[in-house]
PAVOBA-309095 format. One line per 10 residues: for each residue x, y, z of N, C-alpha, C. Coordinates in steps of 0.02 Angstrom, whole numbers. Atoms other than C-alpha are relative to their C-alpha. Layout:
N
X Y Z X Y Z X Y Z ~ ... .
This chain:
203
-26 -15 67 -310 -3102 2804 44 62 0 ~ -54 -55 -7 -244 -2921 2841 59 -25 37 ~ -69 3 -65 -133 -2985 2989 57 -11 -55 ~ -28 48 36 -68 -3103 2861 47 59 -58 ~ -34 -79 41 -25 -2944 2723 47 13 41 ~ -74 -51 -14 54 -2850 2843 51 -45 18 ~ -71 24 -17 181 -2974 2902 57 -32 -77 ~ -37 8 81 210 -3015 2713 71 51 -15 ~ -44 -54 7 258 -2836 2711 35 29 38 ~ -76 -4 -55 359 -2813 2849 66 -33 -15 .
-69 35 11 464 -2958 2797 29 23 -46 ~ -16 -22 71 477 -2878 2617 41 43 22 ~ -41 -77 -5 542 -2704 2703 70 -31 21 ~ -56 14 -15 665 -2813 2795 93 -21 -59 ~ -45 8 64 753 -2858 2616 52 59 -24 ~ -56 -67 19 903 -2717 2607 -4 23 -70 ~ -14 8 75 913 -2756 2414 -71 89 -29 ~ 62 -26 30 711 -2718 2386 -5 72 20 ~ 25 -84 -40 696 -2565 2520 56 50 -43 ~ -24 -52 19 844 -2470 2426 -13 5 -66 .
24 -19 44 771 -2494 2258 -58 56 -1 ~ 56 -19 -8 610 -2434 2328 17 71 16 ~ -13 -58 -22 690 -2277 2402 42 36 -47 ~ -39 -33 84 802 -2245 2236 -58 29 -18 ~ 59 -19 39 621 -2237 2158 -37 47 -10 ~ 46 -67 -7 521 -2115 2260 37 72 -6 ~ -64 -51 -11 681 -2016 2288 25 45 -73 ~ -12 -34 88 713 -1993 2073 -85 9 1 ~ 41 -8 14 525 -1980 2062 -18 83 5 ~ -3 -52 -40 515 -1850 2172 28 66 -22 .
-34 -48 11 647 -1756 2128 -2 31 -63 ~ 9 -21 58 652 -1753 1952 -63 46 -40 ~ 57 -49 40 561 -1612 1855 -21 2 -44 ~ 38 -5 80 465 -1632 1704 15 37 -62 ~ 15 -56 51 497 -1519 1559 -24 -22 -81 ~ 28 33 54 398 -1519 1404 70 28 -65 ~ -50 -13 78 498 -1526 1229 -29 57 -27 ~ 41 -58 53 474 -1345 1140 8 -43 -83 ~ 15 4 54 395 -1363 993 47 15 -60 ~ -65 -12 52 536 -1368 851 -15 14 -81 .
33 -6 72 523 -1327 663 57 -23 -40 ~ -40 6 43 640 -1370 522 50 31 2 ~ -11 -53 -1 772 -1268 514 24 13 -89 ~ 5 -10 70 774 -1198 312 55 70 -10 ~ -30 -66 22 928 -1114 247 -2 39 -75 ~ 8 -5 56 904 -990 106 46 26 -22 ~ -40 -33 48 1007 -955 -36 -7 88 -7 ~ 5 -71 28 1061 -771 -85 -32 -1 -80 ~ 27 -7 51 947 -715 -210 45 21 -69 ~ 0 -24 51 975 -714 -401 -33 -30 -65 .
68 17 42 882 -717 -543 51 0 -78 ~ -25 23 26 895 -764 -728 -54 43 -69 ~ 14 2 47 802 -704 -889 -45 -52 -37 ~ 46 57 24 637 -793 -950 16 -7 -80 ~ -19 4 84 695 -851 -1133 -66 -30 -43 ~ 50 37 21 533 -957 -1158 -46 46 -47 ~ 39 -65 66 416 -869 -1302 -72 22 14 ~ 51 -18 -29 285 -779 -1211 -17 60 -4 ~ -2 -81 11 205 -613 -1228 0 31 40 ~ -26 -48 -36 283 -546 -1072 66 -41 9 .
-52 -18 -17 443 -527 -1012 19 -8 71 ~ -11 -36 -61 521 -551 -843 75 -36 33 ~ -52 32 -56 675 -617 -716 -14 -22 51 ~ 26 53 -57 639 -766 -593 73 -5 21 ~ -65 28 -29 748 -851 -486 42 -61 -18 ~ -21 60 24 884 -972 -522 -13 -60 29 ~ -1 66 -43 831 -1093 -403 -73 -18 3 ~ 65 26 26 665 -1109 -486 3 -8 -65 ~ 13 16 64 593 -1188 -640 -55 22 -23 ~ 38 -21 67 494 -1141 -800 -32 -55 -4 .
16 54 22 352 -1269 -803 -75 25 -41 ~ 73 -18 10 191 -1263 -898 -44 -44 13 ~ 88 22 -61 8 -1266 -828 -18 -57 -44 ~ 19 62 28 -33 -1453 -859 -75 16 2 ~ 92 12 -51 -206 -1428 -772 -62 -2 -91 ~ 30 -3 43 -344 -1445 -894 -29 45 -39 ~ 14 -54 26 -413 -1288 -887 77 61 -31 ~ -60 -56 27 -246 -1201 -947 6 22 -70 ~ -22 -57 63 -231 -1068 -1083 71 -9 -35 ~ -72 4 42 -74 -1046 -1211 7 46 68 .
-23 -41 -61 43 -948 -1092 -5 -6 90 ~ 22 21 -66 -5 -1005 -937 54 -32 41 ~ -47 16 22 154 -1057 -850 15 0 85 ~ -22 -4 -66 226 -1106 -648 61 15 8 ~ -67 -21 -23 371 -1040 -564 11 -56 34 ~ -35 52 -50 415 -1210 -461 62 15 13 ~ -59 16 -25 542 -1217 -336 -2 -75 48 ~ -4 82 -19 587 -1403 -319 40 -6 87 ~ -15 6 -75 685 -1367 -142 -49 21 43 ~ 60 -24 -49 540 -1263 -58 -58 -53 -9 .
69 31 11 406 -1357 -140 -83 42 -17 ~ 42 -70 14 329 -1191 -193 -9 -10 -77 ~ -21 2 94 257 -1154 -363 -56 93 21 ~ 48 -52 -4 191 -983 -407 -33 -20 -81 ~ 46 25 82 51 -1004 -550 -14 63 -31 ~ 14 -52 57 62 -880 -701 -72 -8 -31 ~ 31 -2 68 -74 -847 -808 -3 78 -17 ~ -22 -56 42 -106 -711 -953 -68 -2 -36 ~ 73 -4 34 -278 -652 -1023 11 44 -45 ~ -16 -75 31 -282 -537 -1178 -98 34 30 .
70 -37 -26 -413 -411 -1161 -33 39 -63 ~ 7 -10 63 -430 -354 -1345 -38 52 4 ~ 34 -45 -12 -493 -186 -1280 -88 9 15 ~ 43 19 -49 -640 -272 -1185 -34 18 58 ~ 10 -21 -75 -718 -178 -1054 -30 -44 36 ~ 29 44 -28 -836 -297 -1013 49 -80 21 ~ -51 55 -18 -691 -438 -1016 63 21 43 ~ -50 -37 -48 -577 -315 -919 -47 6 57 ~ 44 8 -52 -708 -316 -791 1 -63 26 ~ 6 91 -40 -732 -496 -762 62 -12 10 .
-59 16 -48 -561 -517 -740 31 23 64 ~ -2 -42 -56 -528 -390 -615 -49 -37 35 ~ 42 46 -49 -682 -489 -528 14 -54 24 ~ -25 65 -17 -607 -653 -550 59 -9 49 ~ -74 1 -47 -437 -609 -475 -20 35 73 ~ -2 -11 -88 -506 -535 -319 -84 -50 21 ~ 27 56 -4 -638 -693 -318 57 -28 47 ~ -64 67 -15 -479 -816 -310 20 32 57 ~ -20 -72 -76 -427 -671 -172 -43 -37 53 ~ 77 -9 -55 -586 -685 -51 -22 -70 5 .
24 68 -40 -603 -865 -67 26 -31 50 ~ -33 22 -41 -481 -886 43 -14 38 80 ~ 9 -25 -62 -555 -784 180 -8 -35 36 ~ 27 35 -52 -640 -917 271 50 -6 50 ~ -37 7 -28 -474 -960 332 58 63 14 ~ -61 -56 -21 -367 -812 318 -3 42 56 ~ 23 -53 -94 -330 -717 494 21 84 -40 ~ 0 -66 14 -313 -554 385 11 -8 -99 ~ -10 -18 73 -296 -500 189 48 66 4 ~ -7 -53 19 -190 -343 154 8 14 -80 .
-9 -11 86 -201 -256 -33 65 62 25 ~ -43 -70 -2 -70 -132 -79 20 4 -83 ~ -12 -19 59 -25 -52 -258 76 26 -9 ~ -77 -22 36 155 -32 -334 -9 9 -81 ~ -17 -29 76 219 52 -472 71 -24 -8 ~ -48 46 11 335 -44 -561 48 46 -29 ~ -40 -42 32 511 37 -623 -17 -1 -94 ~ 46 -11 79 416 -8 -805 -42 52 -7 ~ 52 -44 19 294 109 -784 -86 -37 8 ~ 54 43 -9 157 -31 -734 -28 0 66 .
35 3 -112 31 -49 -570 -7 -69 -6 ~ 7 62 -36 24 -204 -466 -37 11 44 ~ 50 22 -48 -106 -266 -372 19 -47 54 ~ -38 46 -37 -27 -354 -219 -63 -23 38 ~ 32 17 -41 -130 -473 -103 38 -48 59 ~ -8 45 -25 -59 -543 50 -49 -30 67 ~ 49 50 -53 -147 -678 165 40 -24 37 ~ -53 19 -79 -85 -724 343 -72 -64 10 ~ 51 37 -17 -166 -865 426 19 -40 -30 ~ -19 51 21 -178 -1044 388 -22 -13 -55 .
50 21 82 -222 -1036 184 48 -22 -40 ~ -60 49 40 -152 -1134 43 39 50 -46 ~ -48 -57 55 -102 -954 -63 2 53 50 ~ -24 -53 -45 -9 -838 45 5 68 -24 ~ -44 -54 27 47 -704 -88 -41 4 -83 ~ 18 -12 75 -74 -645 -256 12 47 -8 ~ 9 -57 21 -72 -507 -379 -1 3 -70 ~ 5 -21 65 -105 -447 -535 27 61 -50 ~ -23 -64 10 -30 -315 -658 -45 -22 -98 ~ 34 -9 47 -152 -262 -791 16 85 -56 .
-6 -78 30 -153 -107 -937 -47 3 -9 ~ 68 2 6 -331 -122 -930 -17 11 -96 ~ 18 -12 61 -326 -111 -1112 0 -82 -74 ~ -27 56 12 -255 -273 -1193 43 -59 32 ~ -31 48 -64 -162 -366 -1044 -18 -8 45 ~ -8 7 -89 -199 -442 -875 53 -60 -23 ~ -56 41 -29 -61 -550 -778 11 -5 54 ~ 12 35 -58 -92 -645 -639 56 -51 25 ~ -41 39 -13 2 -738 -520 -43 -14 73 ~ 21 18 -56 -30 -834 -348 41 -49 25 .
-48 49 -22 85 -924 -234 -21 -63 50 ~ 18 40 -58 64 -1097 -152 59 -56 17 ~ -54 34 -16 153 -1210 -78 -27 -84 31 ~ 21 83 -6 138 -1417 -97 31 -32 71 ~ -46 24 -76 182 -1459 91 -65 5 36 ~ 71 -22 -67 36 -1472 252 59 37 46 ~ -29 -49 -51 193 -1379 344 -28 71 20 ~ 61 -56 -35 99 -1256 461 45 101 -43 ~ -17 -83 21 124 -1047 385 49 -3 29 ~ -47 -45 -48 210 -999 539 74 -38 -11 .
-71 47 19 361 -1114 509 25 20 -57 ~ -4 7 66 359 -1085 328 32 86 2 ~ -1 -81 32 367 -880 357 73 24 -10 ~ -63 -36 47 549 -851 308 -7 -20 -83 ~ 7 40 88 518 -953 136 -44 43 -45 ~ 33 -41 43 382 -838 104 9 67 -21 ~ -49 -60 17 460 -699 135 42 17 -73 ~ -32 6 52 587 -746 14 -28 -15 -61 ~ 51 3 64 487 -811 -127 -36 85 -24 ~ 19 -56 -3 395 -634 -94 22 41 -39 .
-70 -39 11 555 -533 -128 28 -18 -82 ~ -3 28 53 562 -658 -288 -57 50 -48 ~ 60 -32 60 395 -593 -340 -2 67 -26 ~ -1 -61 -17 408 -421 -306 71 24 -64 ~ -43 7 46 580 -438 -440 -7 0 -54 ~ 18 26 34 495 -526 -544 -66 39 -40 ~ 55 -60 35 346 -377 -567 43 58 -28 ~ -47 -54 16 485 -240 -555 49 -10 -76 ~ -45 12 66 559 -330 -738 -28 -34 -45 ~ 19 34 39 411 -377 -811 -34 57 -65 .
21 -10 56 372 -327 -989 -32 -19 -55 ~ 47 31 42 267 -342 -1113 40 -2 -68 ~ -32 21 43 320 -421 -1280 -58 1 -50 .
């Protein structure tokens, strides 16, 4: 039975055709080097920032961007005032809301609790939190929160007069596109928000 093989394959090598396919084969096999595909991302160009004047009848005041919309909070639990920044090209919305505080300590407390709640739930996943405080050219403090890592709100904060106002915000973004891809967008949105505290007033 072997004898029989090998003279099969002897005669086979004798085939000029077959043997130089066979030696094309090992010869590109051989030679050729593998390389893996780098990992690629979208590439997302952004507009130069500018912003526009909220006209809507709310008891604050501020300047968003033109390349976002004025929508209000459908959700069930939503308050009068309550109100998203959507941007229909990113797929970003930042979510307003507005508590009075009717000189409430005990209701100025729980909110301050609640907004760094909504904060901290996101630890599980966040690879860091930083806080930081600005003073707005109004004369107002901000409570900034940003989250790195893979979470669905990258960017909160609040600006309260602890007396009759809080004003909350939190940014997310309707996409499973991974952070790290996303981080010029947030950036920018950021730079939105950060605008958007620096011109906000109370009405």
């Amino acid at each position: 039975m072997w004898a029989k093989a090998r003279k099969i394959f002897h005669r086979w090598l004798k085939q000029p055709v077959l043997l130089l396919c066979l030696g094309s084969f090992v010869f590109y096999s051989c030679s050729e080097e593998f390389t893996p595909k780098p990992k690629g991302y979208n590439r997302i160009d952004l507009p130069v920032p500018k912003y526009r004047p909220l006209t809507e009848k709310h008891p604050y005041y501020f300047e968003y961007s033109v390349y976002s919309k004025i929508r209000p909070d459908s959700s069930r639990l939503a308050e009068p005032h309550w109100i998203n920044v959507f941007y229909p090209r990113f797929n970003a919305n930042v979510q307003l809301t507005y508590r009075t505080i009717n000189h409430n300590q005990k209701t100025f407390n729980a909110l301050i609790e609640d907004a760094r709640r909504l904060t901290s739930k996101h630890q599980i996943k966040a690879e860091g939190i930083t806080e930081a405080v600005i003073k707005t050219p109004t004369g107002k403090t901000a409570n900034l929160f940003e989250l790195s890592g893979e979470v669905p709100s990258q960017f909160q904060f609040y600006v309260t007069d602890s007396t009759e106002r809080f004003f909350r915000g939190a940014l997310y973004f309707r996409t499973a596109t991974a952070n790290d891809s996303l981080a010029p967008v947030i950036e920018y949105i950021k730079k939105d928000i950060v605008h958007m505290l620096n011109t906000l007033e109370w009405r």
